[in-house]
Structure formats: structure tokens, C-alpha cells
C-alpha positions in Angstrom: 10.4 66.7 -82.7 11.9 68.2 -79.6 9.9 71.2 -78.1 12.1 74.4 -78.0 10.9 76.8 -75.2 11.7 80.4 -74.7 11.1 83.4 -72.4 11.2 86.8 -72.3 14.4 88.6 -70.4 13.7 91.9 -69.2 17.1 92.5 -69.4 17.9 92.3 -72.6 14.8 92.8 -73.9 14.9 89.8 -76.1 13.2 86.6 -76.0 15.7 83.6 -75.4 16.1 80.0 -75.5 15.0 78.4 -72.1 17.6 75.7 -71.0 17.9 73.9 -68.0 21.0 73.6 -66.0 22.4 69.6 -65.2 21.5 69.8 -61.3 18.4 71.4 -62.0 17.5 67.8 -64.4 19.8 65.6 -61.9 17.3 66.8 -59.0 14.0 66.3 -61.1 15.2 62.6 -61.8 16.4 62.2 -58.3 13.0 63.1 -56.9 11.5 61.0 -59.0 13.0 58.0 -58.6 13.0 58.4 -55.0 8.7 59.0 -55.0 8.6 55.9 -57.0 10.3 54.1 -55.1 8.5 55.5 -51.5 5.2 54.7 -54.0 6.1 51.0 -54.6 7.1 50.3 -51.1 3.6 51.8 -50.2 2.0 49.3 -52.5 3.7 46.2 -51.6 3.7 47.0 -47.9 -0.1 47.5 -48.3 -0.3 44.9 -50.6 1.8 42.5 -48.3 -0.8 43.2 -45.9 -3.9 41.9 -47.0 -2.3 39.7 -49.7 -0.2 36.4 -49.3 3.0 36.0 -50.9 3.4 32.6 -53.3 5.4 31.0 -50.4 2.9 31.9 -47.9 -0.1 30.3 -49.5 2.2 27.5 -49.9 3.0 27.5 -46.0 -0.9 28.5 -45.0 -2.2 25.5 -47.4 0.2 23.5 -45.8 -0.4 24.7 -41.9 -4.1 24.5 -43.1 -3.8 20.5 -44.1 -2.2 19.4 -40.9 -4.4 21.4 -38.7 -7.1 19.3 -40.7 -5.0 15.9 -39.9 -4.5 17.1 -36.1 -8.1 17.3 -35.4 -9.1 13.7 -37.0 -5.7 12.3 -35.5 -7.3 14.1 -31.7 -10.4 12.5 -32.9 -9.0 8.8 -32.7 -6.9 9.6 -29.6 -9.9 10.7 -28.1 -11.7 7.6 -28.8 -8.8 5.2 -28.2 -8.5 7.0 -25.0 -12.5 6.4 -24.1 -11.8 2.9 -24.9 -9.2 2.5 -22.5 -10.8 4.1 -19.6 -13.3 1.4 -20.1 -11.0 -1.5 -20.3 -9.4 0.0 -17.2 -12.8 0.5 -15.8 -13.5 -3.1 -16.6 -10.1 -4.4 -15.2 -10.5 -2.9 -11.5 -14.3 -3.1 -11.2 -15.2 -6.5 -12.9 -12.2 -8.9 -13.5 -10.0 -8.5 -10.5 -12.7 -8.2 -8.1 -14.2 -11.6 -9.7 -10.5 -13.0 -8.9 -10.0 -11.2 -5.4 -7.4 -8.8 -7.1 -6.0 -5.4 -6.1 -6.9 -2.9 -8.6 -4.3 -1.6 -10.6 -3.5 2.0 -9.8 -3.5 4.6 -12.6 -0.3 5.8 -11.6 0.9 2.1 -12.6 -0.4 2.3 -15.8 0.8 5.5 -17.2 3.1 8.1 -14.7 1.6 11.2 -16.4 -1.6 11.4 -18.0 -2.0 15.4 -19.0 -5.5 16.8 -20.1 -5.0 19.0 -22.8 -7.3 21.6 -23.9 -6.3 20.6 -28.2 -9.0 23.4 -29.8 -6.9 26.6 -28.2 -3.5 24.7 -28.0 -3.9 24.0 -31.7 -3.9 27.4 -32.9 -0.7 28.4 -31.2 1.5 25.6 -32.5 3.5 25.0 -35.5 4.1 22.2 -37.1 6.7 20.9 -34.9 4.3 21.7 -31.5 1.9 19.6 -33.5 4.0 16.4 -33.8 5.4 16.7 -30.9 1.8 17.0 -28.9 0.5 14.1 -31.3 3.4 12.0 -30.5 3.3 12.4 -26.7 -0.4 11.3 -27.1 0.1 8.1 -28.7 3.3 7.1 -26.7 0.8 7.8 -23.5 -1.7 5.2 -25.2 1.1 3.2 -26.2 1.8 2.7 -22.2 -1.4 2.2 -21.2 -2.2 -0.6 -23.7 1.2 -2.3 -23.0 0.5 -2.3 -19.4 -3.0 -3.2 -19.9 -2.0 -5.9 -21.7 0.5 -7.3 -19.0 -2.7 -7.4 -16.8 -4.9 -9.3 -19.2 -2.0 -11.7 -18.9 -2.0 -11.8 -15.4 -5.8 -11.9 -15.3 -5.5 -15.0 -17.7 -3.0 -16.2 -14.9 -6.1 -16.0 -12.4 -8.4 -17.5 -14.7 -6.0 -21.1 -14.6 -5.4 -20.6 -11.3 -9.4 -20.4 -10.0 -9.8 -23.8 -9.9 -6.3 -23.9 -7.4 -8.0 -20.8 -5.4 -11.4 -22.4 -5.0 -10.4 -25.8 -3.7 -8.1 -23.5 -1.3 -11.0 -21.7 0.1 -12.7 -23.1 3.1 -15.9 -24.3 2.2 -17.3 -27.1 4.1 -18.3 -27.9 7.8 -15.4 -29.2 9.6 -17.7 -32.2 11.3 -20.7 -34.2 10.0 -23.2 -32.4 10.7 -25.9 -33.2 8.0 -28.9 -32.6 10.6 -27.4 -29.1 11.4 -28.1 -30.2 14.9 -24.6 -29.6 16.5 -23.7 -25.8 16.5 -23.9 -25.1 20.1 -22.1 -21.6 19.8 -21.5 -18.7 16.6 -19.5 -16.3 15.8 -19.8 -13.2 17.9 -19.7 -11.5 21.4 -20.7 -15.1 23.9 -20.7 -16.2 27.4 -17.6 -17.2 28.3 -18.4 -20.5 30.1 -15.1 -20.1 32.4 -14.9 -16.3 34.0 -19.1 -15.6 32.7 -18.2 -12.6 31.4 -19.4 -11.5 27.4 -16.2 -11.3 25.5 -15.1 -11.9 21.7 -15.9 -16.0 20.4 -13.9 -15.7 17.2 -15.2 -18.8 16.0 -18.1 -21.9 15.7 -18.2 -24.4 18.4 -19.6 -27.6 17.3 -20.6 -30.1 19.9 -20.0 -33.9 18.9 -18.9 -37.0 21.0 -15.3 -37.3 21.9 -13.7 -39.4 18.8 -15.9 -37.6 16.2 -13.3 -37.4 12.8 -12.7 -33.8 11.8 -12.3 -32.7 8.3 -10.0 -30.2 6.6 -12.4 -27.8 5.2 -10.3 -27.0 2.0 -6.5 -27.9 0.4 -3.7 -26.8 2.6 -0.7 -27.3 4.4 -0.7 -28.2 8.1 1.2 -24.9 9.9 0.7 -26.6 13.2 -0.6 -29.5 14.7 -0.2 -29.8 18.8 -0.2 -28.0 21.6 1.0 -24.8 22.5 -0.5 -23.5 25.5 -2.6 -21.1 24.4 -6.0 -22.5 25.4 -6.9 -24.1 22.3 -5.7 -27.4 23.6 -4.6 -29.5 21.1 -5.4 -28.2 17.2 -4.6 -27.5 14.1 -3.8 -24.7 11.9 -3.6 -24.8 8.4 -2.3 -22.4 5.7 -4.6 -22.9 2.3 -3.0 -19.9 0.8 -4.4 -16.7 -1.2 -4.5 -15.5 2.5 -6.6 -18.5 3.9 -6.1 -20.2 7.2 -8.0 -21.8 9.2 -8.5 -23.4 13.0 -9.2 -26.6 14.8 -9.4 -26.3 18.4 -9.5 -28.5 21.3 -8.9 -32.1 19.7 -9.1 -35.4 21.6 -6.2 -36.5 18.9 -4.2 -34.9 16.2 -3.8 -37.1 13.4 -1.7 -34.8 11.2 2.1 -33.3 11.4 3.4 -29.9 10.6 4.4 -29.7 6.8 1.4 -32.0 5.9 -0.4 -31.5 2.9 -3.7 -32.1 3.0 -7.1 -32.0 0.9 -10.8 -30.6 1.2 -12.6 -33.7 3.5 -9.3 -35.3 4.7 -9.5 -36.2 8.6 -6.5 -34.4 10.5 -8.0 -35.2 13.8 -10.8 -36.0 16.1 -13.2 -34.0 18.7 -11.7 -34.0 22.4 -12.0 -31.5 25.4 -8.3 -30.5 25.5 -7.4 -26.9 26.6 -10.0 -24.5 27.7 -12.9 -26.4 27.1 -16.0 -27.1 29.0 -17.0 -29.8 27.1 -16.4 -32.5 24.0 -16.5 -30.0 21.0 -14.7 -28.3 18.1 -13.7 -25.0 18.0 -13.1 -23.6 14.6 -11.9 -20.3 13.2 -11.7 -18.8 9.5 -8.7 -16.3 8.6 -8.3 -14.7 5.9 -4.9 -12.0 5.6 -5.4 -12.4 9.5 -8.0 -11.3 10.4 -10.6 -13.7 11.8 -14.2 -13.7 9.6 -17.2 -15.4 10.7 -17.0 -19.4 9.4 -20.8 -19.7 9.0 -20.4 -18.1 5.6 -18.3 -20.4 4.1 -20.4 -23.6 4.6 -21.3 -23.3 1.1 -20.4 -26.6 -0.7 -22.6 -29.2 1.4 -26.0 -27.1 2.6 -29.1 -26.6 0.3 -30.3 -22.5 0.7 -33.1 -23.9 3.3 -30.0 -25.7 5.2 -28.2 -23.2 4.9 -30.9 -20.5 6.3 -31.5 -22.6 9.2 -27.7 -22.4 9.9 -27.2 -18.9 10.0 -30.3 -18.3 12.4 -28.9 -21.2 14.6 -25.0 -19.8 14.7 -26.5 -16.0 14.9 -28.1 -16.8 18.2 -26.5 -15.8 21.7 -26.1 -18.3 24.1 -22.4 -19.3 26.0 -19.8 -20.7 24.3 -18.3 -23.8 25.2 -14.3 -22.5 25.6 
């Protein structure tokens, strides 16, 4: 049952029935609809701030599981990554210097290697950032191992073709000379015997009778065979390839034509005086990419160590050279 109120009018000196006018009630429930409303907003604001919405624990337990698959995906790039700076490593340092090969630059293998700091970048990127970064990582290794792999093929390449590089490398003496008994001049600043001034012997002069056969001291092709004028009388050059040449000077007879192909121990001519020459002897020269190397060191295939010792000590000694 409805409370009745009253008051008293001074007026009329009566007590009368309290009512309240329609604005007056329109007001009240104005006001209080609007501080329930200003109340709620209060709550959920506050409550928005410390409290996660349905679709954001959704999104966070989401963001929170691929965070967790970023790091252990970083985690294998990392190691894939270690791995392939070894193979590299292994590829320049061990096999190509084994086969005489130019390292392979880095910027060959992969045009942009970035170094990415993933702990702090991680934090900052969405899920998109994320693929994207993870992608760009493994498309990077991707590179790497495909080039890698095209020089493990050309490695393999240098593998079959070691026998074809050996037997094109220089490695005998160009006379008999089992006794070690007729190097008469090494490699190195001489006497010349003409002008008897010191200047630059490029070579090994090996003294021997006039008619003494001389030997192709690995697989080549004759580049020349004759005389040119240049005071190596009558000789030889030949081309063994991989950057290998080498040169026979001051032949009696040249038994071998330009184009020739010839093998390790074949005769291509015979010991003479021809040219600037003191004397009955061979003059020979080792190049290798052009420039001219000392040919004591590759007498390799026919000398025991102690032979070989005694050869070095005989070539390494100065004394004037017989051209």
C-alpha cells in the first residue's frame, strides 16, 4: 500500500496532501538514469582496464602461442644458420684450398644477410611482422643451401678432375739426373755469365752433354717449339693448364711442333748451347698464372726426402748461371 504524505500549509492552516508535479518526477528519473549510466561506464572503463575482454584473451592466447612458436622456429634458424657458417667455413678453408679453388664470396652466396636482434623485435610485431621476419629467414637459408649445394657439385667436379690436375702439374726433373750431380745454377739472383753483373735467373740450369733427351715434366700441349730470338735459343714452351706452363731453353734439337700433345716423361727435345748460352745445358722455368716460381719445388715425383734435401741445398747455392 502506497504511502500518502502530507505537510502543513501555513497558509491555510491545514495539513495537505503532498504531490509531486510531472517535471519534478521526470527530472528525478532523468538524473537517475543518467548517474547510472556515468556509474556503468566507470565500471567497465575500469574494468576494461585491468580485465580482458572474451575476444581479447582469445587474441592474447593466440599472440601468446605464436610468440612461443617464434622463439623455437628462431631457435632452429639459429642452428641451421651455425651449421651453414661451418659448411661455408669448411668450403673456403678446407675443400677449395685442397683443390687450388677461389673461395666463394659471401656476397655470392646470399646478397643480404641481416642480423636481427629477434628478443626486442619480437615484442613489437604482430602476427603478420612475425611471418613475414620468419619467412625472410628461411628464404635466406634457403639461398645459402641452394648455392652451397651448387659448390658441393662443383667441388665433386674437382674431386674427378684431380687425377687430370695432377698429371698436369710439373713434377719431375726435366733431365736424368738420378745422381743429382748436374744442377750447375738455381733459382734466384746469379752471375750472369755474359755482362757479370747479379741480375734475376728465373729458372734451373742443368748441365748435361750436348744430345742429352729432355723430358716433359707433366701432360701438356706444346705452345711453342723454336726459336724466337729472345735468348733462349731454341725451346720449348708448354701450356699444362690450371695455369701451368713451363720452359725449356737452349736445345741442341727440338723434337716437338706447336699444337703437340704431350705426356709427363715424353722427350720433346735434346740439350744444345743455342741462344745465350755459355755452355751445353738446359735452362728450365716453372709458371704458374704467369708468374715464374722456383722449379726446385716441384721435383717431387722421382727424389726420396734425403734426395730431395740435397737438391734444394745444391740449387739454393749462389754461383753464375750458365745463360
Amino acid at each position: 500500500m502506497k504511502k500518502i504524505k502530507y505537510y502543513y500549509n501555513p497558509n491555510s492552516l491545514r495539513y495537505e496532501k503532498l504531490e509531486t508535479p510531472l517535471h519534478v518526477k521526470l527530472l528525478r528519473a532523468l538524473g537517475f538514469i543518467a548517474g547510472s549510466l556515468v556509474t556503468a561506464l566507470i565500471i567497465v572503463s575500469i574494468a576494461f582496464q585491468y580485465l580482458d575482454s572474451p575476444k581479447e584473451k582469445i587474441l592474447r592466447q593466440q599472440y601468446e602461442k605464436a610468440r612461443e612458436n617464434y622463439d623455437v622456429l628462431t631457435t632452429e634458424v639459429h642452428k641451421l644458420q651455425t651449421q651453414m657458417v661451418e659448411l661455408e667455413k669448411r668450403d673456403n678453408e678446407v675443400y677449395r684450398s685442397i683443390f687450388e679453388a677461389s673461395p666463394v664470396p659471401d656476397s655470392a652466396r646470399v646478397k643480404e644477410m641481416e642480423k636481427l636482434k629477434e628478443i626486442q623485435l619480437v615484442q613489437k610485431m604482430d602476427a603478420d611482422a612475425l611471418y613475414t621476419d620468419i619467412v625472410g629467414n628461411l628464404n635466406n637459408l634457403i639461398r645459402r643451401v641452394t648455392y652451397q649445394n651448387q659448390s658441393y657439385d662443383e667441388i665433386e667436379g674437382f674431386i674427378k678432375n684431380k687425377e687430370i690436375l695432377l698429371a698436369a702439374t710439373p713434377a719431375i726433373q726435366p733431365v736424368n739426373n738420378k745422381d743429382l750431380n748436374r744442377i750447375a745454377s738455381g733459382f734466384g739472383y746469379r752471375i750472369d755469365p755474359v755482362y757479370k753483373t747479379v741480375k734475376m735467373h728465373a729458372g734451373l740450369d742443368f748441365a748435361a752433354p750436348q744430345g742429352t733427351p729432355i723430358y716433359a715434366t707433366a701432360n701438356g700441349t706444346i705452345k711453342l717449339a723454336g726459336n724466337t730470338g729472345n735468348g733462349y735459343g731454341n725451346h720449348v714452351i708448354i701450356n699444362h693448364g690450371y695455369g701451368y706452363e713451363s720452359l725449356y731453353g737452349h736445345m741442341y734439337r727440338v723434337s716437338s711442333r706447336p699444337g703437340q700433345k704431350v705426356k709427363r716423361g715424353e722427350i720433346i727435345g735434346y740439350v744444345g748451347s743455342t741462344g745465350k748460352s755459355t755452355g751445353p745445358h738446359l735452362h728450365y722455368e716453372v709458371h704458374k698464372n704467369g708468374k715464374r716460381l722456383d722449379p726446385v719445388y716441384f721435383f717431387y715425383n722421382d727424389l726420396s726426402p734425403e734426395q730431395y734435401d740435397r737438391l734444394l741445398k745444391m740449387a739454393a747455392s749462389s754461383n753464375q748461371s750458365f745463360d
